[in-house]
C-alpha positions as CSV (number, residue, x, y, z in Angstrom):
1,X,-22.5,-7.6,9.1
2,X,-20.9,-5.1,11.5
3,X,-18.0,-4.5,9.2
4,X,-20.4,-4.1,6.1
5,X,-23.1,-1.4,8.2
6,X,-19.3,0.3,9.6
7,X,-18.5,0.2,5.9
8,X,-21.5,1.8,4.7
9,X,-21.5,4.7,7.6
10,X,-18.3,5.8,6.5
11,X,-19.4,5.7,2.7
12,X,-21.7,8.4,4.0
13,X,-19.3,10.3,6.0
14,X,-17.1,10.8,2.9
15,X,-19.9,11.3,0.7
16,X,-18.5,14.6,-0.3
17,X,-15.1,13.0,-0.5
18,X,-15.6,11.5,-3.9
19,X,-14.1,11.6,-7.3
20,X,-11.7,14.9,-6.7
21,X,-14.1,17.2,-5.6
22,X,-12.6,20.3,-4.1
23,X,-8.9,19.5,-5.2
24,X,-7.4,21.7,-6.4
25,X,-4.2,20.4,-6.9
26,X,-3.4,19.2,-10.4
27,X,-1.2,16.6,-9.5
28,X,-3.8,15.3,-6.8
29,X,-6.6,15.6,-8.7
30,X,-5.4,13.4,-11.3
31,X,-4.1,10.9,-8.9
32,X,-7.8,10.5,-7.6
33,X,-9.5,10.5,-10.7
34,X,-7.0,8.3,-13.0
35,X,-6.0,6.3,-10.5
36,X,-7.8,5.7,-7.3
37,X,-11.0,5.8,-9.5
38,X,-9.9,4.5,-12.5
39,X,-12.2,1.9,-14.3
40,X,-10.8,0.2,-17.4
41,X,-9.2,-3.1,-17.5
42,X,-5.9,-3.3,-16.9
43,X,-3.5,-6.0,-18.8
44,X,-2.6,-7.7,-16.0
45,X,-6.0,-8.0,-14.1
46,X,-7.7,-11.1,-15.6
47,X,-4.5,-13.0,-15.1
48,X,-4.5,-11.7,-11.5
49,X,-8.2,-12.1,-10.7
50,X,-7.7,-16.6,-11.7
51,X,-5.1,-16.4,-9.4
52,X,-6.6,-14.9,-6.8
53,X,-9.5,-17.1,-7.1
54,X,-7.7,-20.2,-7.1
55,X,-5.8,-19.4,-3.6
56,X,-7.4,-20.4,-0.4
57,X,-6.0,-18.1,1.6
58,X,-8.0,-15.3,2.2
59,X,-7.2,-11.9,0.8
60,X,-6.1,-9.0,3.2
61,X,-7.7,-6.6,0.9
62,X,-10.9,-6.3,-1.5
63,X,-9.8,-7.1,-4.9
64,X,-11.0,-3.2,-5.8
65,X,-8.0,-2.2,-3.2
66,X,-5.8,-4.5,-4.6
67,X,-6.4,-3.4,-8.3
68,X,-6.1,-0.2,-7.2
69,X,-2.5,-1.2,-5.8
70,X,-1.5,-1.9,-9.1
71,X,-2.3,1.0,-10.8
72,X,-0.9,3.0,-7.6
73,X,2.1,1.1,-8.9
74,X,1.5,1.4,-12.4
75,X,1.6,5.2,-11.8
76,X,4.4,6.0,-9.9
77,X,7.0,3.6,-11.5
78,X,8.8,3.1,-8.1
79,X,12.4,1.4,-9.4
80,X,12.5,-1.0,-5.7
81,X,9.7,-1.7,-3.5
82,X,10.2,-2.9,0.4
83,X,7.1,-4.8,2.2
84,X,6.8,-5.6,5.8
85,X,4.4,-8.0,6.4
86,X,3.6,-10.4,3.6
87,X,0.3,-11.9,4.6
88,X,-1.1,-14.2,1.9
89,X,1.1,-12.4,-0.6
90,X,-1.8,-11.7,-2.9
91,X,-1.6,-7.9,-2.5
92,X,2.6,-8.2,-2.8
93,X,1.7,-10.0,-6.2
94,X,-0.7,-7.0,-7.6
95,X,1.8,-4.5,-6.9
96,X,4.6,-6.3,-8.3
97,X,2.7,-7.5,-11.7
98,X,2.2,-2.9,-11.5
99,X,6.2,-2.3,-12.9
100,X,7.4,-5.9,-14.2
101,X,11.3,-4.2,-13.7
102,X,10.8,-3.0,-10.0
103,X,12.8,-5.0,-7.5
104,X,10.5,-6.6,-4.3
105,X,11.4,-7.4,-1.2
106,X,9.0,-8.8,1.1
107,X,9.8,-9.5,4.8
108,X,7.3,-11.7,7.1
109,X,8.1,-13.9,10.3
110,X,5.3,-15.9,9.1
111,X,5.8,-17.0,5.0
112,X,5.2,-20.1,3.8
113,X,6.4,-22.8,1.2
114,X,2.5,-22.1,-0.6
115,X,3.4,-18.7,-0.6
116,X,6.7,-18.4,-1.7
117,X,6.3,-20.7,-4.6
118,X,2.3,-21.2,-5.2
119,X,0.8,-17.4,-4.6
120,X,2.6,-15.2,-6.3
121,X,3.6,-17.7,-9.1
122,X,3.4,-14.7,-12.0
123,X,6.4,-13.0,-10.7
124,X,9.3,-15.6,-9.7
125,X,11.5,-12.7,-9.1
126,X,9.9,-11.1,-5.8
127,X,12.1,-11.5,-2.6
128,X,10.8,-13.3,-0.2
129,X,12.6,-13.2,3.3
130,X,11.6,-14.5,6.8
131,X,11.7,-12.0,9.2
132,X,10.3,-8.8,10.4
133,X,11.1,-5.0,11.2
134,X,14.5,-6.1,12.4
135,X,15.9,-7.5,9.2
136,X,13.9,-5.6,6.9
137,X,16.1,-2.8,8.1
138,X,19.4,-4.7,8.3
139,X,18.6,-5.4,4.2
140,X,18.2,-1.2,4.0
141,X,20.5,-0.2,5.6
142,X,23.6,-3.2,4.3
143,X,21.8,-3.0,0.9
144,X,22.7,-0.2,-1.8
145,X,18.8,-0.3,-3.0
146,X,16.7,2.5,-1.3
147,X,13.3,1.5,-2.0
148,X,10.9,4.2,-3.4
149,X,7.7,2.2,-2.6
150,X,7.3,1.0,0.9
151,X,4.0,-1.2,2.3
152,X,3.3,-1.4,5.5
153,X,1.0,-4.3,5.6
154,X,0.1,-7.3,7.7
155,X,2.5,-7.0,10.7
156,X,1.4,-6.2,14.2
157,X,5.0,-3.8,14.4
158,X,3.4,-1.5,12.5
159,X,5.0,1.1,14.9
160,X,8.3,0.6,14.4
161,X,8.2,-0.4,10.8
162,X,7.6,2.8,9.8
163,X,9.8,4.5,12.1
164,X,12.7,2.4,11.2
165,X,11.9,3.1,7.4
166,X,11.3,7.3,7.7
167,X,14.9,7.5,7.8
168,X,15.7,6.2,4.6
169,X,13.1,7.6,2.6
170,X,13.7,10.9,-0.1
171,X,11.3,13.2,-1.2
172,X,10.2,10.6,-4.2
173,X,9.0,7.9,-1.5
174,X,5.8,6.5,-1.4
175,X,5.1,4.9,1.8
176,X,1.5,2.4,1.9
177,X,0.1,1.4,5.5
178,X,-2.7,-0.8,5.0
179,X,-6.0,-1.3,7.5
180,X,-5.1,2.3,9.2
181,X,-8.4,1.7,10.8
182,X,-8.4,-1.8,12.1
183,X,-8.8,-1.0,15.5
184,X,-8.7,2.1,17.6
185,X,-4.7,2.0,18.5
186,X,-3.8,2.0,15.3
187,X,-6.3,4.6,13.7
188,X,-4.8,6.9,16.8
189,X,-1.4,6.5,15.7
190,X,-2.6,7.0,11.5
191,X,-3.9,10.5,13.1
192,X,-0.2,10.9,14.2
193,X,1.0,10.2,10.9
194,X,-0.8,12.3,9.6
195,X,0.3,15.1,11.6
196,X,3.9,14.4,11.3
197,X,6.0,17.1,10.2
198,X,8.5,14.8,8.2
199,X,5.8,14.0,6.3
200,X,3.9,16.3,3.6
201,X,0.7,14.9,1.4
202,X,-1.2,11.9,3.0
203,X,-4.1,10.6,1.1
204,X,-6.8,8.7,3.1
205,X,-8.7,5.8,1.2
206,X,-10.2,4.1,4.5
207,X,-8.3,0.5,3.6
208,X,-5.4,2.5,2.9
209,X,-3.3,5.7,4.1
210,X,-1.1,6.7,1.5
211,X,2.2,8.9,2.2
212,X,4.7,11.0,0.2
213,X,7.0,12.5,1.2
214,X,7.8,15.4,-1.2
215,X,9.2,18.0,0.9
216,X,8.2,20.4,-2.6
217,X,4.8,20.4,-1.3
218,X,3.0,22.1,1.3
219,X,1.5,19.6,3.9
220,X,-1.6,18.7,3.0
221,X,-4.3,15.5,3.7
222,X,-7.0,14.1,1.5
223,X,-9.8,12.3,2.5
224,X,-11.1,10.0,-0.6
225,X,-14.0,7.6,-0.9
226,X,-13.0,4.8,-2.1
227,X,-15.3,2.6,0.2
């Protein structure tokens, strides 16, 4: 009930913060309204949504966020995609059905026999590897794959994942930190991010803070509601 009535403060809050308004970037503009607020079916989301249902783990995100993972996928074609902190995998599984040829690599001190070879059953081909920031930055830095995509996700070293992972990025990267408001230490630190001169367009979506960094743009932040 708390979460829900936080939930439905915030909606208001970002009231104004809805379907583009005031962007006046092109590029922006289309990646809130085409993608971020995009409503047709997508080939892969029935076949997604029995899976989901048929887990019993439980989600780390809506299945709205999660859809909307895919198409953030879907969109930016990303050739390799890194993930720290697997979770139940669901979320790994959206973005990986997004580009069918991307390579993903998903680190976790916690994974499971169910998820390695139940969850995600759609895509045999994702990467799954015990461990956490440590060797998700040994595979980087030994491995000739840069990845364009990178998802922060369910790990507590949310810190020092993405520190450890700025270094290798280019100016096509796409970096996704999930929950940036799950509790007050980490929304402080999503402020910083924020404000981080490495680090040029952010996009704030409440369940997710989005980051590129294209060092063509001028630094700006957007504050969407997708609540």
């Amino acid at each position: 009930m708390t979460n829900l009535i936080l939930r439905g403060w915030n909606w208001c809050r970002r009231f104004r913060k809805r379907c583009g308004y005031g962007v006046h970037s092109p590029s922006d503009f289309f990646l809130i309204t085409f993608v971020f607020y995009e409503k047709l079916p997508f080939y892969a989301y029935e076949r997604l949504s029995n899976i989901r249902r048929s887990c019993n783990d439980k989600p780390e995100h809506r299945e709205k966020v999660d859809k909307m993972l895919f198409r953030l996928v879907n969109y930016l074609q990303p050739k390799s995609m890194l993930e720290i902190g697997t979770g139940t995998g669901i979320s790994t599984m959206y973005m990986a059905e997004g580009n069918m040829k991307m390579k993903v690599v998903t680190f976790s001190d916690f994974l499971t026999d169910k998820i390695c070879n139940d969850t995600c059953g759609c895509r045999k081909d994702i990467e799954y590897r015990r461990g956490g920031v440590d060797e998700a930055l040994r595979y980087i830095s030994e491995s000739e794959i840069k990845p364009d995509l990178i998802h922060i996700a369910n790990t507590a070293d949310y810190i020092d994942a993405f520190e450890s992972v700025v270094p290798y990025v280019s100016s096509d990267t796409c970096a996704v930190i999930s929950h940036p408001y799950s509790d007050a230490k980490k929304k402080e630190w999503w402020q910083n991010v924020i404000k981080d001169s490495r680090i040029y367009v952010t996009f704030d979506l409440y369940d997710l803070g989005l980051v590129f960094f294209n060092n063509k743009r001028v630094k700006e932040h957007r504050i969407v509601n997708f609540l």
